[in-house]
FIKOLZA-1660 file (N, C-alpha, C; in steps of 0.1 Angstrom, whole numbers, plus 5000, padded with zeros to 4 digits):
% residues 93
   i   px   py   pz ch aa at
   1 0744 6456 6599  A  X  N
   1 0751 6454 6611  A  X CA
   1 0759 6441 6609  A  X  C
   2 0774 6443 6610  A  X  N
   2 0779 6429 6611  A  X CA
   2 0784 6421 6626  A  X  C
   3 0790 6414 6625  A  X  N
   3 0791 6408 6639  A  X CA
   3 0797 6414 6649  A  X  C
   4 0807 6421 6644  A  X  N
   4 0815 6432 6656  A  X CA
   4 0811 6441 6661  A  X  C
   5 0795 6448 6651  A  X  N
   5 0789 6456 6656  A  X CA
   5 0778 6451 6666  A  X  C
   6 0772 6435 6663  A  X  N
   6 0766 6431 6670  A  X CA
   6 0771 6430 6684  A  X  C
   7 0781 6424 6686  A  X  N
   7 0790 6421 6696  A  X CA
   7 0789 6433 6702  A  X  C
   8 0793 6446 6698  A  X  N
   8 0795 6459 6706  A  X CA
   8 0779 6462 6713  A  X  C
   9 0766 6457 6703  A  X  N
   9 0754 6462 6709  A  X CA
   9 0753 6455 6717  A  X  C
  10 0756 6438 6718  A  X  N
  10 0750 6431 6732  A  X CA
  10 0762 6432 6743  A  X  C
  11 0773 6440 6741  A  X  N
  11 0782 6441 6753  A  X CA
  11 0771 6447 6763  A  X  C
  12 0766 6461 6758  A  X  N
  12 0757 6468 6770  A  X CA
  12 0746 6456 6779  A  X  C
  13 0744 6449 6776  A  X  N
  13 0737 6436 6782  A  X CA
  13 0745 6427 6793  A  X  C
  14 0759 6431 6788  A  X  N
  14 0766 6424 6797  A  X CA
  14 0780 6430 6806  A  X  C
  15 0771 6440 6808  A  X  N
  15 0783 6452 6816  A  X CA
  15 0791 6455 6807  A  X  C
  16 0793 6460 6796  A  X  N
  16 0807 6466 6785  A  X CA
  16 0811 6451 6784  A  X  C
  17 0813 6439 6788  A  X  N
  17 0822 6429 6788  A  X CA
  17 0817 6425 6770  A  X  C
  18 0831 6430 6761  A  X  N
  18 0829 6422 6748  A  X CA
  18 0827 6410 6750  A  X  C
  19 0840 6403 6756  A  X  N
  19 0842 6393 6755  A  X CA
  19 0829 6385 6761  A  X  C
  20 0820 6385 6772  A  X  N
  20 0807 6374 6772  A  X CA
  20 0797 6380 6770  A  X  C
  21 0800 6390 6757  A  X  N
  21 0791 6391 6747  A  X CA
  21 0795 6386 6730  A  X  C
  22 0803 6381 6731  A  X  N
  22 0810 6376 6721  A  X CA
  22 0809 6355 6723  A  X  C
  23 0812 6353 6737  A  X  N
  23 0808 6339 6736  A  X CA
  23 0793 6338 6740  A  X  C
  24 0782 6347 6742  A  X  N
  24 0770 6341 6742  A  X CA
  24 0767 6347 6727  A  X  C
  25 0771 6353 6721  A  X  N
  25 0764 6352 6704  A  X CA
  25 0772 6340 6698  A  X  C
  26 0785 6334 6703  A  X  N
  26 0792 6322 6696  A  X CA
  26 0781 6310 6702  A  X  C
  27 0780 6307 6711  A  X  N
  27 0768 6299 6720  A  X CA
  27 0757 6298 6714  A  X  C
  28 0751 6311 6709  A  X  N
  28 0737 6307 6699  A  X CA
  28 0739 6304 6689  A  X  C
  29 0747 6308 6679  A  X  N
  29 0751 6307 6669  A  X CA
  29 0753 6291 6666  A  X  C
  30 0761 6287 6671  A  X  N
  30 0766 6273 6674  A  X CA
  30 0756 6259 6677  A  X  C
  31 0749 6265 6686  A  X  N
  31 0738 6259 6692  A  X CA
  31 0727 6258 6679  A  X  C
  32 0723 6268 6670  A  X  N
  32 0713 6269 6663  A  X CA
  32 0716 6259 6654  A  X  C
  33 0731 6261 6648  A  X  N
  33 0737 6254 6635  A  X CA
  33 0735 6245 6634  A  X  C
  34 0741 6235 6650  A  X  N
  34 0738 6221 6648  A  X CA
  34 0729 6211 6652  A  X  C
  35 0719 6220 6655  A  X  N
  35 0705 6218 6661  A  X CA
  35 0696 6218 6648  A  X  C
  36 0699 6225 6642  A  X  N
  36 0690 6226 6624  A  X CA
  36 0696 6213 6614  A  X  C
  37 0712 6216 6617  A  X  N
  37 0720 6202 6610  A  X CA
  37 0720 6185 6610  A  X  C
  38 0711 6185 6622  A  X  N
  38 0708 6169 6626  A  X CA
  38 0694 6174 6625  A  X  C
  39 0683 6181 6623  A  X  N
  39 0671 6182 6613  A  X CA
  39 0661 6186 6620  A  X  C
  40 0666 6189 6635  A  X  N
  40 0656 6195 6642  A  X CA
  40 0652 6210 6639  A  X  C
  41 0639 6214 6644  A  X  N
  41 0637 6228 6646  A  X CA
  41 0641 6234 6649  A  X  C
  42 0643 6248 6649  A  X  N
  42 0649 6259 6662  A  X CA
  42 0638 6265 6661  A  X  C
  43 0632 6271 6671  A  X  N
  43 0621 6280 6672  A  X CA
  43 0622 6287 6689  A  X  C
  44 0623 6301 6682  A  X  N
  44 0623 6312 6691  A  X CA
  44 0610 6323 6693  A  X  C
  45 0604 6320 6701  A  X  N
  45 0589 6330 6700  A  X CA
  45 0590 6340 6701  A  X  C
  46 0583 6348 6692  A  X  N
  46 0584 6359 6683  A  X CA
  46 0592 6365 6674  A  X  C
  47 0605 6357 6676  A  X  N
  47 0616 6359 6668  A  X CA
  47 0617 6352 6650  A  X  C
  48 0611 6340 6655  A  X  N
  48 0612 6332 6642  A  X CA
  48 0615 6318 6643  A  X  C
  49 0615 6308 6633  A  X  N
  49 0622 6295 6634  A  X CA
  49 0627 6289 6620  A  X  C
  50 0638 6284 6627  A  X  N
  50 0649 6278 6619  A  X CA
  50 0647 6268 6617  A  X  C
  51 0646 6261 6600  A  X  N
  51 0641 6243 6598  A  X CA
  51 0655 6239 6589  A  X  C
  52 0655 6231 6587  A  X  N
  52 0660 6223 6573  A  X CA
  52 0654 6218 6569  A  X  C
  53 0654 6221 6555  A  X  N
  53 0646 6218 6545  A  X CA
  53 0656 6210 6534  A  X  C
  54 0646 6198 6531  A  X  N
  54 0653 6189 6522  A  X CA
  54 0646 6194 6509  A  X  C
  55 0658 6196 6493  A  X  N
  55 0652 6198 6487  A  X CA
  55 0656 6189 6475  A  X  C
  56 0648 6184 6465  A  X  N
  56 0648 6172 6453  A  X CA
  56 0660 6175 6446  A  X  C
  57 0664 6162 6439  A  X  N
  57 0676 6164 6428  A  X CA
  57 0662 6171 6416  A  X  C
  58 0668 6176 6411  A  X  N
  58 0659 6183 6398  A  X CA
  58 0665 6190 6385  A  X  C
  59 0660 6194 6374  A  X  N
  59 0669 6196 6362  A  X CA
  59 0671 6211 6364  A  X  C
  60 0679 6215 6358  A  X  N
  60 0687 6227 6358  A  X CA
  60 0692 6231 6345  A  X  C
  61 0693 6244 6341  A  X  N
  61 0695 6248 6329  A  X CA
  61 0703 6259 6335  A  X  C
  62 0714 6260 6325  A  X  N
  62 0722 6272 6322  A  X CA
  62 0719 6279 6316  A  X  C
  63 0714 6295 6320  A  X  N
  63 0713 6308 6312  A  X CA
  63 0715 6310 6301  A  X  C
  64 0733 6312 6298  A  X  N
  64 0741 6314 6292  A  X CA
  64 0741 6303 6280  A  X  C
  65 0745 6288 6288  A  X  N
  65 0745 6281 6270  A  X CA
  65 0732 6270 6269  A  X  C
  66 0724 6269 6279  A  X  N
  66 0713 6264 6275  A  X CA
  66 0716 6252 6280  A  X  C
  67 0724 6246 6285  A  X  N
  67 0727 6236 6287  A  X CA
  67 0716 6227 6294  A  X  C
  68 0713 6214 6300  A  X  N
  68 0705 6215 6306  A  X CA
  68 0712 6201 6314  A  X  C
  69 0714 6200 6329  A  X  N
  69 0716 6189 6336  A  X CA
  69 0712 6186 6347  A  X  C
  70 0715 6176 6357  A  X  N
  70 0705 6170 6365  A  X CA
  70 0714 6177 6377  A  X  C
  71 0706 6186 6384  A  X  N
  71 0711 6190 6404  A  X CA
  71 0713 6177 6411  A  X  C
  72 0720 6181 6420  A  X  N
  72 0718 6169 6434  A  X CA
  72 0706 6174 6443  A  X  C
  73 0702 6163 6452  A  X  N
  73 0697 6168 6461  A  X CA
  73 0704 6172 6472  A  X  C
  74 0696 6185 6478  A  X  N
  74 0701 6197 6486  A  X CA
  74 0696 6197 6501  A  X  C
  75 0703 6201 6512  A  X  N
  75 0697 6202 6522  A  X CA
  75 0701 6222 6523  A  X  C
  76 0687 6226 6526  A  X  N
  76 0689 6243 6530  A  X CA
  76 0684 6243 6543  A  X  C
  77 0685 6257 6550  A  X  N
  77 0682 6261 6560  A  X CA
  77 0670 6272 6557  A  X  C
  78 0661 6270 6561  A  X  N
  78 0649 6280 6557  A  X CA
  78 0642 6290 6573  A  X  C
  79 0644 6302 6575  A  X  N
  79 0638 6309 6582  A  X CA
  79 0629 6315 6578  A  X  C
  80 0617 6314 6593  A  X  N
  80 0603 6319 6589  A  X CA
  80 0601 6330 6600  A  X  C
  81 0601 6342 6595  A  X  N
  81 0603 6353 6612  A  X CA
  81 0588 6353 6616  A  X  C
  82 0591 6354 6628  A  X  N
  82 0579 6352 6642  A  X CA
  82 0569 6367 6639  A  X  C
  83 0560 6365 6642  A  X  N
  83 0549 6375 6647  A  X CA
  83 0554 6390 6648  A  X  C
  84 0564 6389 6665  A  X  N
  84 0569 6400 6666  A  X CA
  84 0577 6406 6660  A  X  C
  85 0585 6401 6652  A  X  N
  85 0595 6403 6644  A  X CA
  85 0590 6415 6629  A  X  C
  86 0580 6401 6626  A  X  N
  86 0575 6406 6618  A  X CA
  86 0568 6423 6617  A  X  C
  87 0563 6421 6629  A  X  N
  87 0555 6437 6632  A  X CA
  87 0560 6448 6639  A  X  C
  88 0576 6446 6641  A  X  N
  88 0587 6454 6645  A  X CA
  88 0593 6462 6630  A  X  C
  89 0590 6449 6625  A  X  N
  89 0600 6451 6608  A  X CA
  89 0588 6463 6600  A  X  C
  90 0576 6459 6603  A  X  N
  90 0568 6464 6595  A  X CA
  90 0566 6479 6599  A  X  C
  91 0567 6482 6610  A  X  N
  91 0565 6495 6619  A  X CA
  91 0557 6498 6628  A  X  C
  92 0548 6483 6631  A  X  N
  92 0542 6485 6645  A  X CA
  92 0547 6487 6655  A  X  C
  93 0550 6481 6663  A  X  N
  93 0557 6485 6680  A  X CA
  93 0567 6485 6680  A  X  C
% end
């Protein structure tokens, strides 16, 4: 599913209106980003939660020529899915 299909599924949530089903998925979206980006949590019950995770400068090697040099350190975004999620995905309820 990509976003215009998402957009089309949560219209029905909001009377057919694409459009304020388009600014409340821009609204979370938004909201999550920069809520993880200054280093807080996001945590949605059952659904999952959103961290940033800082990760080390460390050595690195190239496949190809063997090379070997030093990474920067990295900031990622790490999701851990919730309970429910999880046992929706799996084929419980």
């Amino acid at each position: 599913m990509n976003k215009a299909e998402l957009i089309k599924e949560l219209s029905t949530h909001f009377d057919g209106s694409r459009t304020d089903a388009a600014h409340a998925l821009a609204a979370v979206v938004e909201t999550i980003t920069t809520t993880v980006s200054t280093g807080e949590k996001v945590s949605v019950t059952g659904f999952g939660v959103f961290e940033k995770i800082d990760r080390p400068a460390r050595t690195v090697r190239n496949p190809r020529t063997g090379e070997r040099k030093e990474a920067a350190p990295t900031s990622v975004v790490r999701f851990r899915p919730g309970t429910d999620l999880k046992t929706s995905v799996a084929g419980g309820a």
